[in-house]
MIKOL-189409 format. One record per atom (N, C-alpha, C): x negated, y negated, z; atom name; residue number from 1. Coordinates in steps of 0.02 Angstrom, whole numbers, always signed. Layout:
BEGIN
SITE|X|Y|Z|CA|NUM $
...
END
This chain:
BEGIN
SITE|-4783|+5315|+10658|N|1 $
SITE|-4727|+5311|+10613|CA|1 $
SITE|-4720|+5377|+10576|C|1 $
SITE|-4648|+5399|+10567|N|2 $
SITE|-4654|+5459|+10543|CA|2 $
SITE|-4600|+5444|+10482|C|2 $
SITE|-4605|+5491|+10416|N|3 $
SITE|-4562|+5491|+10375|CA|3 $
SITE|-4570|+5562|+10319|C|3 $
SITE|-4534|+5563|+10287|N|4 $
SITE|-4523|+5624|+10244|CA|4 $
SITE|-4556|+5618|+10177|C|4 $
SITE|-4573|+5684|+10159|N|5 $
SITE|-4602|+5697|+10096|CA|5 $
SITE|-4593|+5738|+10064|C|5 $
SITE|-4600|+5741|+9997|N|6 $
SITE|-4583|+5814|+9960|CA|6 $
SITE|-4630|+5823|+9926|C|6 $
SITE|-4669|+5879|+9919|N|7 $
SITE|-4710|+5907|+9876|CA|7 $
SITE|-4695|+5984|+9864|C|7 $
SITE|-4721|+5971|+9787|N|8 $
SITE|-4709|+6036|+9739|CA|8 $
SITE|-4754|+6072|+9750|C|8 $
SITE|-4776|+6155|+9792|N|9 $
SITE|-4793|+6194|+9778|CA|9 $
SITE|-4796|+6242|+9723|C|9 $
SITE|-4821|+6274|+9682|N|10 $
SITE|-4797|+6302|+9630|CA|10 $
SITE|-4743|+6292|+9617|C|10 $
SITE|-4708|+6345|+9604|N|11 $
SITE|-4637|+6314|+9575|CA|11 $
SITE|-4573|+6304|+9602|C|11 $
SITE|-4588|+6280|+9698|N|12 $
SITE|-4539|+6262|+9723|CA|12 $
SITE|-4576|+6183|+9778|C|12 $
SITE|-4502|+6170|+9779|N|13 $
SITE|-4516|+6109|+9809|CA|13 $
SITE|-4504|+6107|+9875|C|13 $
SITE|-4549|+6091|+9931|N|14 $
SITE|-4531|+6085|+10008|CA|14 $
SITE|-4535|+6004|+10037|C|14 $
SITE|-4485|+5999|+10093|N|15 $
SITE|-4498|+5950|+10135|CA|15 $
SITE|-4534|+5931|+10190|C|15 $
SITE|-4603|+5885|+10193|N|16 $
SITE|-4617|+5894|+10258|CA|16 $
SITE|-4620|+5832|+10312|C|16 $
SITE|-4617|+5829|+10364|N|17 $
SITE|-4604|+5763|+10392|CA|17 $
SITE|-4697|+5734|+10411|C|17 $
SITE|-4715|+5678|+10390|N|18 $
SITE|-4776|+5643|+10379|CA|18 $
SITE|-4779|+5612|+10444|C|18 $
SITE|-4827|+5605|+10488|N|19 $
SITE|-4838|+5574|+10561|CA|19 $
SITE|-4924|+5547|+10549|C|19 $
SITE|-4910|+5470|+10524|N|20 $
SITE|-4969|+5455|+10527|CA|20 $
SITE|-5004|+5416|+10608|C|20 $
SITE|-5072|+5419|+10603|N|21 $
SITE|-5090|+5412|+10679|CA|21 $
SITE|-5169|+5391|+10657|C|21 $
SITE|-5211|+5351|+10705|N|22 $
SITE|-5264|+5347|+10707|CA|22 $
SITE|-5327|+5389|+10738|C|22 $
SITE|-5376|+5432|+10722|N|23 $
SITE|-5418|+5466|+10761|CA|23 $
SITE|-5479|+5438|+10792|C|23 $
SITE|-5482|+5462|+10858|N|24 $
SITE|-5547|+5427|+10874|CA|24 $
SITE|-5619|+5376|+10859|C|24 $
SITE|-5621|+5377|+10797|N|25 $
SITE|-5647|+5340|+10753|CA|25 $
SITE|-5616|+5275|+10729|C|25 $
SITE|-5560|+5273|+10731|N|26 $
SITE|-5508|+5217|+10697|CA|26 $
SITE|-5483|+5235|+10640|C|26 $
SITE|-5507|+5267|+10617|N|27 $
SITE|-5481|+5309|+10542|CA|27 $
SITE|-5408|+5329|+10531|C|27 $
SITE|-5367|+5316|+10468|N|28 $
SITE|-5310|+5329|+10499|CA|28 $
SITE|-5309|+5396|+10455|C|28 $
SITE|-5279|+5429|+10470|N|29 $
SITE|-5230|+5508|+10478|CA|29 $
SITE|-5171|+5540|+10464|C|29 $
SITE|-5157|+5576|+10421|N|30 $
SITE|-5106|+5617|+10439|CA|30 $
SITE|-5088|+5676|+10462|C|30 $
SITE|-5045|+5697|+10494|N|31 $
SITE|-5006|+5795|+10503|CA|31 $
SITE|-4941|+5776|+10488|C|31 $
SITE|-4927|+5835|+10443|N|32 $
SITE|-4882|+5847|+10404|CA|32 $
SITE|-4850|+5914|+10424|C|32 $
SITE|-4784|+5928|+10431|N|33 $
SITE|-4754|+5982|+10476|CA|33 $
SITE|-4692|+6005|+10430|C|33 $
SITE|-4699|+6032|+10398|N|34 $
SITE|-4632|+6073|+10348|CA|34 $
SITE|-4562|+6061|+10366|C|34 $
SITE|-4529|+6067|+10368|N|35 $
SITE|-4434|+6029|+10378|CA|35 $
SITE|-4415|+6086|+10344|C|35 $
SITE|-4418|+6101|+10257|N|36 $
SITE|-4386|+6132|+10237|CA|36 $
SITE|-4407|+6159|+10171|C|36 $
SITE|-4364|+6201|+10101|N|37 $
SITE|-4378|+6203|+10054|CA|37 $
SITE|-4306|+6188|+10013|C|37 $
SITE|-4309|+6166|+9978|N|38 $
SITE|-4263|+6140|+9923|CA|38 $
SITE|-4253|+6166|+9881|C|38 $
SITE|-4169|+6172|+9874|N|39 $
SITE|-4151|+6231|+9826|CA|39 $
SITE|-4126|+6202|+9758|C|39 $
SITE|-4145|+6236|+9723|N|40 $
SITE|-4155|+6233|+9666|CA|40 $
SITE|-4090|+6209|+9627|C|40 $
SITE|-4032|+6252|+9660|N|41 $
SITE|-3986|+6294|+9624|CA|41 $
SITE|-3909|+6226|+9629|C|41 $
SITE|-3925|+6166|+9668|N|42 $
SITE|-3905|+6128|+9672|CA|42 $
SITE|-3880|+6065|+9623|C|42 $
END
């Protein structure tokens, strides 16, 4: 299942898309892959 996130780096905010998954263990997981950064000025 995948879905979006936003987190604040210093003092800007980016989007990244969340792909959670299970690893060999059963453990569950995420990778997280950048989309974008969000402008401010909006």
């Amino acid at each position: 299942m995948a879905y979006l996130s936003q987190m604040k780096v210093g003092r800007h905010s980016y989007i990244y898309e969340v792909t959670g998954f299970r690893d060999e263990n059963g453990k569950p997981r995420n990778k997280k892959h950048p989309v974008g950064k969000i402008d401010p000025d909006i």
